[in-house]
N, C-alpha and C positions, 0 to 999 in steps of 0.2 A: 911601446911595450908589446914587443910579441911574446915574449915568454912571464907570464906570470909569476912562475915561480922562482925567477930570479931578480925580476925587477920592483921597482916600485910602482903599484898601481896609482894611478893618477883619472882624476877624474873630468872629463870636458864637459862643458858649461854652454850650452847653444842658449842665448837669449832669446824671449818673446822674438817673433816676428822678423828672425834672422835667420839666414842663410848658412850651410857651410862655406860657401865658397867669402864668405864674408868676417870673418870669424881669426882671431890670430893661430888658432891650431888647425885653421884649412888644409896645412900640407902633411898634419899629422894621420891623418885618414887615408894618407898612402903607403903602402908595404916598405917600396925603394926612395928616398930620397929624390929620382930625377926617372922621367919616363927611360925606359933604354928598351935598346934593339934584342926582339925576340923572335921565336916562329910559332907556330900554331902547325900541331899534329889528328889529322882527324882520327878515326876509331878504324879504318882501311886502312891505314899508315901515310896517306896522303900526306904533304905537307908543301904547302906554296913556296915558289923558292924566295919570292921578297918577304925581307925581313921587315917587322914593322915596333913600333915602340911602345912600347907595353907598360902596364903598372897597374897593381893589384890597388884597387879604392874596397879600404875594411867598412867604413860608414855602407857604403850603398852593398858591399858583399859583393861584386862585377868585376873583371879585368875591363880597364879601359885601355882604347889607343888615341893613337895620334892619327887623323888623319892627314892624305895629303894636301888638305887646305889649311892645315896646320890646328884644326881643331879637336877634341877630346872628344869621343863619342865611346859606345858600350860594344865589348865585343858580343854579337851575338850568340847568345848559350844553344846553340843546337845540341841535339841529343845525339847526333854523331863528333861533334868535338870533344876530344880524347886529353890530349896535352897541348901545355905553354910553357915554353920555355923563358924564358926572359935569364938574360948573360950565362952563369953558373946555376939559376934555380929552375927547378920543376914543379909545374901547377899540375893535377890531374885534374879534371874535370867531372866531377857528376852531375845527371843531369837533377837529381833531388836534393844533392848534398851544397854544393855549388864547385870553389873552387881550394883545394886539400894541397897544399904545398908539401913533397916530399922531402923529409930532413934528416932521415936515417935511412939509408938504402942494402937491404938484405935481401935473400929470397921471400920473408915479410918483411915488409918496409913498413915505414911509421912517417905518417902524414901529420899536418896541424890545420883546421881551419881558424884564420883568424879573422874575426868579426867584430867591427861595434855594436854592444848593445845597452841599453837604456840603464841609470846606476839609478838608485833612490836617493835621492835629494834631501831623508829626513839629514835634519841638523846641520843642513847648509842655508847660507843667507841666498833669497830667494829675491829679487824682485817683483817678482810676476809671477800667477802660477802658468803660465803659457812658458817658460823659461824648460830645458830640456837638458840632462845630464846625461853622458857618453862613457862608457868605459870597454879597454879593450879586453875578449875575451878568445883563450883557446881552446878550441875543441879539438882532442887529438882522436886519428882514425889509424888503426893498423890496414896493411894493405896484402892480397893473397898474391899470391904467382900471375893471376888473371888479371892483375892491379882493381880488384873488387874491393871497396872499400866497406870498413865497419868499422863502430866507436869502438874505441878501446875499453874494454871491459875485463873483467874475471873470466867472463862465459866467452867473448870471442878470441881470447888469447888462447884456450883451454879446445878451442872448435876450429882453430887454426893448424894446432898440434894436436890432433886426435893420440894419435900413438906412443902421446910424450904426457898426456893428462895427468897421472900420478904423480910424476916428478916435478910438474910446473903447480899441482895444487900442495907440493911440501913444500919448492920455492916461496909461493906467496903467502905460506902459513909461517914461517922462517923468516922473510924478508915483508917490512912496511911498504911496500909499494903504493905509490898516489899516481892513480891512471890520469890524475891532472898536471902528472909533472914529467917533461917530456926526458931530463936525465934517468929517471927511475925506468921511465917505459925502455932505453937505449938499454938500460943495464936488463930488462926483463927480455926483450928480444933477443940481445945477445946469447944470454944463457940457453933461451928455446932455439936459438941456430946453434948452436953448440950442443943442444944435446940431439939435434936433426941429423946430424955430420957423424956423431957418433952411432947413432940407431942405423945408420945406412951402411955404416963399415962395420 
């Protein structure tokens, strides 16, 4: 479930004294179905030319790789690693935020963090209180010209478009917008690049 607000949420079940890697939704804690070949871009624009195999893990919030002994280890989050690519998608990188997959691309683009985080458990059958419940969650982030990311908000949509504030605070007094639902964010961008294009000509 990366998009909440189209899917069904569904809840994982980590028992007492178990592991993920031991668990029957082990593989669901990954972004991609299968590691695949990506590159990694530093904040210089650097970028090593061997490709390597990449895959976002939501439980621990990390890109991991493959290494060449064919093991899974963590990419190292330096504060100068910028971007990951993996096949068709783009990861940014911050170094506070972690990693913001870009899924709308404009002069502001619209990112998502997706993350596991801990569900409550009233009114589930429990074995154990050591037992631990998962569920996936998106945090979406608009991104500036600088690819500087911020949550998507009332206030940073409105701080993004200084010179468009009037008309994006009739838009969202006019239009339900849910900054947790990334269709409505795509249709609220669109409009603020549309009325960017016009203000310039």
């Amino acid at each position: 479930m990366i998009d909440p607000s189209n899917q069904t949420l569904r809840i994982y079940k980590l028992p007492a004294y178990t592991t993920v890697n031991n668990v029957s939704w082990r593989d669901s804690v990954y972004r991609f179905p299968n590691f695949a070949y990506g590159r990694i871009t530093l904040a210089t624009g650097f970028s090593p030319e061997e490709k390597i195999r990449l895959n976002y893990n939501l439980y621990l919030g990390q890109m991991q790789m493959i290494t060449t002994n064919g093991d899974t280890s963590h990419v190292k989050q330096l504060k100068d690693l910028k971007f990951l690519s993996i096949g068709d998608h783009l990861f940014c990188h911050d170094y506070n935020i972690g990693y913001i997959e870009v899924i709308h691309k404009l002069p502001v683009a619209l990112g998502v963090l997706n993350i596991m985080i801990t569900a409550d458990p009233d009114e589930r059958t429990t074995t154990s209180r050591y037992d631990r419940y998962y569920m996936k969650k998106a945090y979406y982030y608009f991104f500036d010209k600088d690819n500087k990311p911020s949550k998507a908000t009332r206030a940073s949509i409105q701080k993004l478009f200084p010179d468009q504030q009037k008309n994006i605070k009739a838009y969202l007094g006019e239009n339900k917008i849910d900054f947790e639902n990334k269709h409505d964010l795509i249709k609220l961008l669109t409009f603020c690049d549309e009325l960017s294009k016009g203000h310039q000509n």
